[in-house]
Phi, psi and omega in degrees: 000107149276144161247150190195132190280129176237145179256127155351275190315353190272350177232026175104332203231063192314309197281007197290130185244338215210104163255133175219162186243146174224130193263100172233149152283159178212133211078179174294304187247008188295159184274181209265089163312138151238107169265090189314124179227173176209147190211148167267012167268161175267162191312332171322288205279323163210107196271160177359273174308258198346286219303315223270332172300333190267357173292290181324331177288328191290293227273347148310325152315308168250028204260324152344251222258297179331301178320301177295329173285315181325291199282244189324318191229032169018059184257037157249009173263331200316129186283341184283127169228001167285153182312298199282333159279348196259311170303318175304322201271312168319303177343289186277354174286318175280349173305284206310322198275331170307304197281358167295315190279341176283328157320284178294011167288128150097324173288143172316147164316306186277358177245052168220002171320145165316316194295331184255340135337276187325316198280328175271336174252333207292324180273341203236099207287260192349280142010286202274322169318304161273007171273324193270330184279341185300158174283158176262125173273127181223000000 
């Protein structure tokens, strides 16, 4: 093993005060992640436990929203390519995942998926028409 002291700037990263690795697997038998971050606070301001909640804060996000488009509404497959359709269509894929998630309060985990999203509202205009006019209750 070598070690060697990197000045930021030797990488790219003048404001960088804090470089960290963070190792994840995904699955049971998945293989072994390295993911790299760099942060400008200093170790006062952001200690271990900080770096690994707000990573956990990232992969909620995408695990949230990215996914379910990714995934559920195969929009890195989407054939559309004019500009003004392609915003429209993003629009309405994320209108549907906003209302999915207000959908699934309170239903069991596993009947609360996108996929049984889709699958119960995608034919039924009505349906979806009082979901977007009802007040939301939370």
């Amino acid at each position: 093993m070598v070690a060697k002291t990197i000045e930021p700037k030797e990488l790219g990263l003048a404001g960088a005060l804090q470089i960290a690795r963070v190792d994840r697997r995904i699955g049971a038998r998945g293989e072994l992640h390295n993911t790299w971050l760099a942060a400008s606070r200093g170790s006062r301001q952001l200690d271990e436990a900080e770096w690994l909640r707000l990573e956990q804060q990232r992969w909620g996000v995408e695990n949230r929203t990215h996914h379910t488009l990714d995934v559920t509404y195969r929009e890195d497959q989407s054939r559309v390519r004019h500009p003004n359709a392609t915003a429209v269509l993003g629009i309405f894929r994320r209108l549907s995942n906003a209302f999915k998630h207000v959908w699934a309060i309170g239903r069991p985990r596993r009947e609360a998926t996108s996929v049984d999203w889709i699958e119960r509202n995608v034919s039924n205009r009505r349906l979806a028409i009082e979901l977007i006019t009802r007040p939301i209750t939370l």
